[in-house]
N, C-alpha and C positions, 0 to 999 in steps of 0.2 A: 504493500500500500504506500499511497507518495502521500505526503505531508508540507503543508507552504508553511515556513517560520518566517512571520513579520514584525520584527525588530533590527531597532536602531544602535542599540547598545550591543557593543562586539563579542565582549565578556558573555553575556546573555545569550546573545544569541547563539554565537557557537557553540556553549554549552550544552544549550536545546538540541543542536541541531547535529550534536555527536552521543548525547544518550539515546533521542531518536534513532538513529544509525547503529548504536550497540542493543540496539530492540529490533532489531530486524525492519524496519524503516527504511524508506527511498526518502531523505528529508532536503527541503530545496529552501532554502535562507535568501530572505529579501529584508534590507533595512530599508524603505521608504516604499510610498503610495506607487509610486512610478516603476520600480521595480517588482511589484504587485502584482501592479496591472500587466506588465512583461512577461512575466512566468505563467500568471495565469493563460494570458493567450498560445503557449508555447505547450504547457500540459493540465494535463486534468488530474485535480486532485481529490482525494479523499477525507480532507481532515485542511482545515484551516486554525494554527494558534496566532493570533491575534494581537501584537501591543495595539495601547491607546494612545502611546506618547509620544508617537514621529513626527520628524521637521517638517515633513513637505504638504499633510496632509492629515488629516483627524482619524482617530480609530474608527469613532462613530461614523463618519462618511464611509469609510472604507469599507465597512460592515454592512451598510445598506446597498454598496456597490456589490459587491459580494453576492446577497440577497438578490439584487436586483438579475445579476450573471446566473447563479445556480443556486433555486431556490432551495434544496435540499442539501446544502451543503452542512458538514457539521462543524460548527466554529467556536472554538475556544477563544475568550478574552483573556489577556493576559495583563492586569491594570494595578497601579500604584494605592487606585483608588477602594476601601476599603467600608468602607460606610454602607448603609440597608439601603438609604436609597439609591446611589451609588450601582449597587447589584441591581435593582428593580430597575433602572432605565437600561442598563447593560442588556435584561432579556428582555425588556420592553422593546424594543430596537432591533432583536432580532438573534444574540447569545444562546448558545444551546448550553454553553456551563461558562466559569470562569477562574482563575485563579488567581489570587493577589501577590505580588511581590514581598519580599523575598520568593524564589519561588522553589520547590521541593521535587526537586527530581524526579523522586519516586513515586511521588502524586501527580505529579505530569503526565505520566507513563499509564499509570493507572486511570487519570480520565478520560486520555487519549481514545484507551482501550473501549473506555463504557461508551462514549459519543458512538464511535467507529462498528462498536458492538448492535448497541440500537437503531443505528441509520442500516446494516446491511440486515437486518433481521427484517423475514418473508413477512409483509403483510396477510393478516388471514385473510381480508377482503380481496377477491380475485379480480370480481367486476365493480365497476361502479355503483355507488349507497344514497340511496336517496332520505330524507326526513322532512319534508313539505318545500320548503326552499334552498335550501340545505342540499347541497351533492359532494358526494367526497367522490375525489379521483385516484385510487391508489397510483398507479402505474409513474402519477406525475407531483404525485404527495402535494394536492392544494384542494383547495375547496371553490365551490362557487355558491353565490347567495343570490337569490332569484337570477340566476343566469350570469352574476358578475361576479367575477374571479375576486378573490378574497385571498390577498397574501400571510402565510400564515408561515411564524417560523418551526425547526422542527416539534420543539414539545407541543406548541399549540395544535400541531396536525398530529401527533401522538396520544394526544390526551381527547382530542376530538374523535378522532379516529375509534381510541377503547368505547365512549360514551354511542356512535351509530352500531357498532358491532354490537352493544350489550342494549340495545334503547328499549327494549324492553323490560327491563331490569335496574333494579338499583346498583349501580356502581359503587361502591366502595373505595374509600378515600385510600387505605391501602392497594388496593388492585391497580387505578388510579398514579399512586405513588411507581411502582412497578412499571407501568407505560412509561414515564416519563425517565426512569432512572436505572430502572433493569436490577438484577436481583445483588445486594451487596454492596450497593453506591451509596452514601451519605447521602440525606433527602433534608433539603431544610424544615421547619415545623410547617413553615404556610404555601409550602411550595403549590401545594394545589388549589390553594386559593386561591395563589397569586396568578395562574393559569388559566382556573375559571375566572375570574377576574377579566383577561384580555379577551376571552372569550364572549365575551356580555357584552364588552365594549366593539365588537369587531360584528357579532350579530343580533344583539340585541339583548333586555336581560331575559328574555321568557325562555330560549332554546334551551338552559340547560338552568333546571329546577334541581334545588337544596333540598333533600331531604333529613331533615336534620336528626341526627345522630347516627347518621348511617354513611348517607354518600351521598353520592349524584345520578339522576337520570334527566334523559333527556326530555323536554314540554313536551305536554301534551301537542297534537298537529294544532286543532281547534283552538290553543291559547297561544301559539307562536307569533306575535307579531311579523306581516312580511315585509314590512320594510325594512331595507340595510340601515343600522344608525352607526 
């Protein structure tokens, strides 16, 4: 599997980008936006780690560029910045995980592995899932809402994804945790809140009902709101 490392700091990045390489890794090192953007048109990656602090150009644009190029891509932030909200615009914007600076090797390695794990894992859904307005596309991991394409990064098509496969059913905030993280990964407390959350904001709050002490399923057809808000 190939790996893009993007950073600016030399120390840093080489580092990354030869533990990568003693894990069995293809790892391709870019310090700036422009170099990014170079590699990426040259090959296809697997796995994007991510700084936020380069000269030429902002993490946060780079990320949405990114997004923009391959929506399914799995992208690790790699940030100085350590704060809750800090973390919450990082996946708000599109982060499938992050890690803060200083940063641990062997937890690199290891998230690497979880992102890389969850993005190639067969979805059960073969064809296309319908839920009143609502369509999920596995083959191309995105959603459409009355017919318009709704950019979703990967947790949020993960955790969407478990909730049509199960819409009959109460989903469970552990089952739930599991989509998003896969089995053994550190899960923050509100992580799926913080998912349904962008979820409500992206389609509305009716599609996906709290059933409280238990989990989530999804509205009823009848109470879904169809307009995108």
């Amino acid at each position: 599997m190939r790996v893009l490392v993007i950073e600016d700091d030399d120390l840093v990045g080489s580092a990354i980008q030869r533990e990568l390489e003693r894990t069995g890794y293809v790892a391709d090192w870019a310090n700036c936006g422009e170099a990014m953007t170079a590699a990426m048109l040259l090959h296809d990656y697997d796995c994007v780690l991510l700084d936020l602090g380069l000269p030429d150009t902002s993490g946060e644009t780079l990320l949405k560029s990114i997004r923009g190029r391959v929506p399914g891509m799995p992208v690790i932030v790699v940030t100085a910045r350590g704060g809750v909200q800090d973390r919450i615009n990082l996946l708000d914007i599109g982060a499938d995980d992050y890690l803060t600076k200083p940063i641990d090797l062997d937890e690199l390695g290891a998230r690497v592995r979880a992102v890389l794990r969850r993005a190639s894992s067969i979805s059960e859904l073969s064809e296309d899932a319908e839920h009143g307005p609502l369509k999920l596309h596995p083959a191309r991991r995105c959603a459409t809402w009355n017919g318009q394409l709704v950019l979703l990064t990967n947790k949020e098509y993960w955790l969407l994804e478990t909730l049509v496969r199960k819409k009959n059913q109460v989903v469970t905030r552990a089952q739930l945790e599991e989509a998003l993280y896969g089995w053994g990964e550190d899960v923050g407390s509100n992580a799926v809140e913080v998912y349904v959350h962008f979820l409500r904001r992206k389609f509305g709050n009716k599609l996906v009902h709290t059933v409280r002490g238990v989990g989530y399923q999804l509205g009823q057809l009848s109470q879904i709101d169809s307009a995108h808000t």
